[in-house]
C-alpha positions as CSV (number, residue, x, y, z in Angstrom):
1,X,13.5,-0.3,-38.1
2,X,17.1,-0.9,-38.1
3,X,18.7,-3.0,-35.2
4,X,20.5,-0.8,-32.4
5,X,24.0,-2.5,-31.9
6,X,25.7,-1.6,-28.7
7,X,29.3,-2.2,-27.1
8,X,28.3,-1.8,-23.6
9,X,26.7,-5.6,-22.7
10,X,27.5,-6.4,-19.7
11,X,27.7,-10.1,-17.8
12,X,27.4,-11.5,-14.8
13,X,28.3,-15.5,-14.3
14,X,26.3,-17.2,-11.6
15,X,27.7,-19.0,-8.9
16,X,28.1,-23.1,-9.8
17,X,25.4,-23.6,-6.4
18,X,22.3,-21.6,-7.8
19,X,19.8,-23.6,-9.1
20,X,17.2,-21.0,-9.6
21,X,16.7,-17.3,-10.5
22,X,13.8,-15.4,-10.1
23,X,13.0,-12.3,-12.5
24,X,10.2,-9.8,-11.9
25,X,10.1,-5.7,-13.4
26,X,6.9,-3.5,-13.7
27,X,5.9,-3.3,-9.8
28,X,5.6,-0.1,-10.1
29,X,5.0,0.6,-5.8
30,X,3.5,3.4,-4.9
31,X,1.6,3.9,-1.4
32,X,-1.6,4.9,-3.5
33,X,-1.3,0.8,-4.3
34,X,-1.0,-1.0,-1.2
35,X,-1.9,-4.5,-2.4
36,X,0.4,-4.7,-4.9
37,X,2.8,-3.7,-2.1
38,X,1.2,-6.0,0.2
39,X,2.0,-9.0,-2.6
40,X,5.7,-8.1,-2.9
41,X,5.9,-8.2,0.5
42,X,4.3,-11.3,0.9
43,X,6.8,-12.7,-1.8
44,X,9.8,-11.4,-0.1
45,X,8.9,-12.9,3.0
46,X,7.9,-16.7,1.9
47,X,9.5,-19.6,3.1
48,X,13.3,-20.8,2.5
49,X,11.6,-23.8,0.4
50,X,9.8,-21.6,-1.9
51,X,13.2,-19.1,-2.3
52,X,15.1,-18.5,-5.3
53,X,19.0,-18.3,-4.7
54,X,19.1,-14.7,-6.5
55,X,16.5,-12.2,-7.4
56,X,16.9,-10.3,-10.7
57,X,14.7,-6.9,-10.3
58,X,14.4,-5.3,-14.5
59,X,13.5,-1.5,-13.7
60,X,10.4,0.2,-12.7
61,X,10.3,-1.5,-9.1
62,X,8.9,2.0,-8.0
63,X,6.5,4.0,-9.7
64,X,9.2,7.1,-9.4
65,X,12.5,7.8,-8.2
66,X,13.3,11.1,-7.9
67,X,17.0,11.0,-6.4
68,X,18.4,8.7,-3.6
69,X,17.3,11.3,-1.2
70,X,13.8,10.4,-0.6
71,X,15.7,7.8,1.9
72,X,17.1,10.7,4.0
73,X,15.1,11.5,7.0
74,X,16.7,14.8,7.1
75,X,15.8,15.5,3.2
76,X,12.4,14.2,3.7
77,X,11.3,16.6,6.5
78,X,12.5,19.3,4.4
79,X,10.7,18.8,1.7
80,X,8.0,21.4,1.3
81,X,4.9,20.1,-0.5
82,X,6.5,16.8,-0.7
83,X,4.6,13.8,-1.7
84,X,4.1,12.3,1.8
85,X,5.4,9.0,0.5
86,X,8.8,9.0,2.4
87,X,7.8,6.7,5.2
88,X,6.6,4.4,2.2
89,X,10.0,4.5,-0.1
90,X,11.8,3.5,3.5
91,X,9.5,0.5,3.9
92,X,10.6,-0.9,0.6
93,X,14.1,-0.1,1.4
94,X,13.7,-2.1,4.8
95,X,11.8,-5.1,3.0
96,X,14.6,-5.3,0.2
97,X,17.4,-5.2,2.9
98,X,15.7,-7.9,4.9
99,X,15.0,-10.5,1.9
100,X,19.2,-9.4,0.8
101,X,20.2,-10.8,3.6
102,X,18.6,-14.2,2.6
103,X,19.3,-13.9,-1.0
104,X,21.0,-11.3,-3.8
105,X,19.3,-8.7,-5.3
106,X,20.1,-7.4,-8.2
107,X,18.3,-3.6,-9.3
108,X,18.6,-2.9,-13.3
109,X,16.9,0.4,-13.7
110,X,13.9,1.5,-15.9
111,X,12.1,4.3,-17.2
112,X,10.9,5.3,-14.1
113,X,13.8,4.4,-11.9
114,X,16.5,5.6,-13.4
115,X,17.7,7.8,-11.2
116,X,18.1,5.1,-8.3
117,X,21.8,5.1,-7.8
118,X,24.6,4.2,-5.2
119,X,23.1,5.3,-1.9
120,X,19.9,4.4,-3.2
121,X,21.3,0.5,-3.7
122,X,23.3,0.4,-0.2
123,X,20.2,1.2,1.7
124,X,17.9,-1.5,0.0
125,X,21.2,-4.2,-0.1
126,X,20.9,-4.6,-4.1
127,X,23.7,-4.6,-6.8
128,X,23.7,-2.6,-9.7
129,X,23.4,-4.1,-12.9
130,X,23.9,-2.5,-16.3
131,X,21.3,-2.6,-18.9
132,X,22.1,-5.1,-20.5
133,X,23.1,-7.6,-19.0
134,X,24.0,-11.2,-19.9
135,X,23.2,-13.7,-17.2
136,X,25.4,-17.0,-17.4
137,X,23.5,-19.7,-16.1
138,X,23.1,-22.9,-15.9
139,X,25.1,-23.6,-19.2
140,X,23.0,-21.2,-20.9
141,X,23.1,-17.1,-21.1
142,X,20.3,-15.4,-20.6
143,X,20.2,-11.5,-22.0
144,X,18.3,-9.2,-19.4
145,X,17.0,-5.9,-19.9
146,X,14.2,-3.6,-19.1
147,X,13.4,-3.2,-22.8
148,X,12.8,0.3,-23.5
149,X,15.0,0.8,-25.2
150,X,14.9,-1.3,-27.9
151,X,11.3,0.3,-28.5
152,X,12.5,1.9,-31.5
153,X,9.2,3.0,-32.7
154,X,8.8,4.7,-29.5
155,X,10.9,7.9,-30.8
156,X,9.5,10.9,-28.8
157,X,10.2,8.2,-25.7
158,X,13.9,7.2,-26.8
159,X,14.8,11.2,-27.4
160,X,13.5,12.0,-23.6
161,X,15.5,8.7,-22.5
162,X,18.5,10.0,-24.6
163,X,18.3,13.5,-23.0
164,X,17.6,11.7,-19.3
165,X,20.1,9.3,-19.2
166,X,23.1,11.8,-19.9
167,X,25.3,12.8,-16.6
168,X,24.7,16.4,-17.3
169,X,21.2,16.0,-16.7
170,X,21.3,13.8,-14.2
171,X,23.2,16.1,-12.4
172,X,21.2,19.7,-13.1
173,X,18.2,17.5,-11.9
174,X,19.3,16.4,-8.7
175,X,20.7,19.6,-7.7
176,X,17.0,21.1,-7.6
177,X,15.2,20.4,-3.9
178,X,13.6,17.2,-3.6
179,X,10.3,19.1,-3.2
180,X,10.6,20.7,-6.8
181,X,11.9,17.3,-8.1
182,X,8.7,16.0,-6.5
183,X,6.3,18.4,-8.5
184,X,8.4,17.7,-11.7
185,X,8.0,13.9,-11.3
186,X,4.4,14.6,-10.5
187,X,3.7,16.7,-13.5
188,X,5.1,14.0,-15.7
189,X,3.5,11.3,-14.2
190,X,0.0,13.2,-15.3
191,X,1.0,13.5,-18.6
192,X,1.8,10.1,-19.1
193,X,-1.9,9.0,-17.6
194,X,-3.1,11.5,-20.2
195,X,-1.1,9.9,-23.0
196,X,-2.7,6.0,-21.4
197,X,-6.2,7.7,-21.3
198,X,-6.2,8.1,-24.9
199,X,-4.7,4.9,-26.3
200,X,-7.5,3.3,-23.4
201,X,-4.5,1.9,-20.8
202,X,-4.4,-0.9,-23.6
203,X,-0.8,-1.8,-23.8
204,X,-1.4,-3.9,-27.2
205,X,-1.2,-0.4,-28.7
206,X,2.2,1.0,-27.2
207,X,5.2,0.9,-29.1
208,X,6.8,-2.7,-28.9
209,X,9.9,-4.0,-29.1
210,X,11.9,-4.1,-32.0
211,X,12.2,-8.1,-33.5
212,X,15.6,-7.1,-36.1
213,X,16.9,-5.2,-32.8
214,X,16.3,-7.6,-30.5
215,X,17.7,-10.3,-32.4
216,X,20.7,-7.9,-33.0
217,X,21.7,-8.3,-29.7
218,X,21.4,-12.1,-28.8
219,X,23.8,-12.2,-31.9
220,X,25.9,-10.3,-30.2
221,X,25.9,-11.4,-26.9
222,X,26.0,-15.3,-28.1
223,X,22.7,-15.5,-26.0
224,X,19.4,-17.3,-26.7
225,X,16.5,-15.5,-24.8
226,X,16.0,-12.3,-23.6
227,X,14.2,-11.7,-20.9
228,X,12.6,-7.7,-20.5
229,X,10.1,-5.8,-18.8
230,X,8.4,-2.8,-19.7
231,X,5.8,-3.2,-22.2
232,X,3.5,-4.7,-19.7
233,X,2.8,-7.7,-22.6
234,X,3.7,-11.0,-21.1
235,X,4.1,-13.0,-23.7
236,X,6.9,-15.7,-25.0
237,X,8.2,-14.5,-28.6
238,X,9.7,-16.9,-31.0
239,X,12.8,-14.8,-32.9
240,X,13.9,-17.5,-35.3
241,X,16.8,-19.3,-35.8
242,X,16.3,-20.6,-31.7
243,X,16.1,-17.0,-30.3
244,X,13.4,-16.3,-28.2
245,X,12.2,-13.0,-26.5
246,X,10.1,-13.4,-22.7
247,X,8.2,-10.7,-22.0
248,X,7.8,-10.3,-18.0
249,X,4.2,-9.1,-16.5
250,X,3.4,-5.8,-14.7
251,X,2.2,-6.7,-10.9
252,X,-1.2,-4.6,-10.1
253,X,-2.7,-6.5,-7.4
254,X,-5.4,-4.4,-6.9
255,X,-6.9,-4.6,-10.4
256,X,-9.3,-7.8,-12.0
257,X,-7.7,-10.5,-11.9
258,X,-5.0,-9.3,-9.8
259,X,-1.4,-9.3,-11.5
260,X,1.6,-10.7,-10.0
261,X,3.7,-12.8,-11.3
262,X,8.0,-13.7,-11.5
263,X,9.3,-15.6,-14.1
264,X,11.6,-18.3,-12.4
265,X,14.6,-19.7,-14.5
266,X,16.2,-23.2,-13.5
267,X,18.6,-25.7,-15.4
268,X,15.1,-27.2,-17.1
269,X,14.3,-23.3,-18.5
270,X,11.7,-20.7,-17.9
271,X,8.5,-21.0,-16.2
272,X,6.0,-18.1,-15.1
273,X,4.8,-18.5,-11.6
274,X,1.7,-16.7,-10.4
275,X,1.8,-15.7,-7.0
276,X,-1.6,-15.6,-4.6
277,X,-2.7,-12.1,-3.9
């Protein structure tokens, strides 16, 4: 597949006092999986020792986002048919805001987050962060993204995300009551279980992403790794000529063996730390 060159990177240079980053994506919370909520929660709350100095979240930290909305305690209650998850989307907005007080966050949004936007980011005391992004640190540049969209054989996928991401859409969407954006979401949701029944839920046979692509853009950014969610694969990818592609893990604490791990970067490199569920 061709490479898909883009003039929209991103970068962010970290401050000269961090010594460590930590990088998750693929929570996926939901109140249907409280221990996987339970874990995140366990790893926002551990001790100052154990702390990174900045927290790099790469999309799909919720299941589904729906609009910034599902926040409002006004919106919520008048929501016919809603979801009932309300109470639960404010609990991970109060357990983000707590841990941002100890330590940046920063949100990059995925395929089933992309609609988290401004209001969404103040309530939950994250930043915003473009996908891509190229993280300057520690003398080296690290390129971040969720990934999707470099899963070029994924074409039915990247023509919804095309159609998705536009402002026009965004905006038609939104203006729709949260309880109808609800049953959307839901509907979809089902479809993609259908699509996961039938390929088994083994993620070895979704699309991947792209090698010629990937390498594309650490040419371009000047970078050496990049470091992506989404594919649920974790797995470290040698590129060639010194590139290198890290695959982050999907957290499901509830299945066997649990899942839950970040990926923390220091001055020595990357190294995958599996947290006790």
């Amino acid at each position: 597949m061709p490479a898909t060159p883009t003039d929209r990177f991103a970068e962010l240079t970290a401050p000269a006092s961090w010594q460590a980053v930590d990088v998750i994506s693929d929570l996926h919370l939901q109140a249907s999986e409280p221990d996987t909520f339970q874990a995140w929660l366990r790893y926002l709350q551990q001790p100052a020792t154990l702390r990174a100095d900045a927290l790099f979240i790469l999309g799909d930290l919720f299941e589904v986002w729906v609009g910034d909305d599902l926040l409002n305690n006004e919106s919520a209650a008048a929501s016919t048919g809603a979801s009932g998850d309300h109470a639960f989307w404010r609990a991970c907005a109060a357990a983000l805001r707590a841990y941002s007080a100890l330590a940046p966050v920063y949100f990059l949004p995925g395929n089933r987050d992309f609609l988290f936007g401004p209001a969404g980011l103040q309530a939950c005391g994250m930043s915003g962060l473009a996908d891509p992004t190229v993280l300057a640190f520690q003398g080296r540049r690290w390129l971040l993204s969720h990934g999707d969209e470099l899963c070029l054989a994924d074409t039915d996928y990247l023509r919804f995300r095309a159609m998705v991401r536009e402002p026009a859409w965004q905006q038609a969407f939104l203006a729709q009551p949260l309880a109808q954006r609800e049953a959307i979401a839901r509907d979809l949701r089902a479809q993609s279980e259908a699509r996961k029944r039938s390929t088994g839920h083994d993620p070895s046979l979704w699309a991947d992403v792209d090698t010629e692509a990937a390498r594309a853009w650490l040419h371009q950014t000047q970078a050496d790794t990049l470091v992506h969610g989404h594919t649920h694969r974790p797995a470290q990818h040698d590129l060639g000529d010194g590139l290198q592609r890290l695959v982050l893990s999907d957290w499901d604490a509830g299945a066997q063996p649990p899942r839950a791990e970040v990926l923390r970067i220091t001055a020595q490199g990357a190294r995958r730390l599996t947290l006790l569920v």
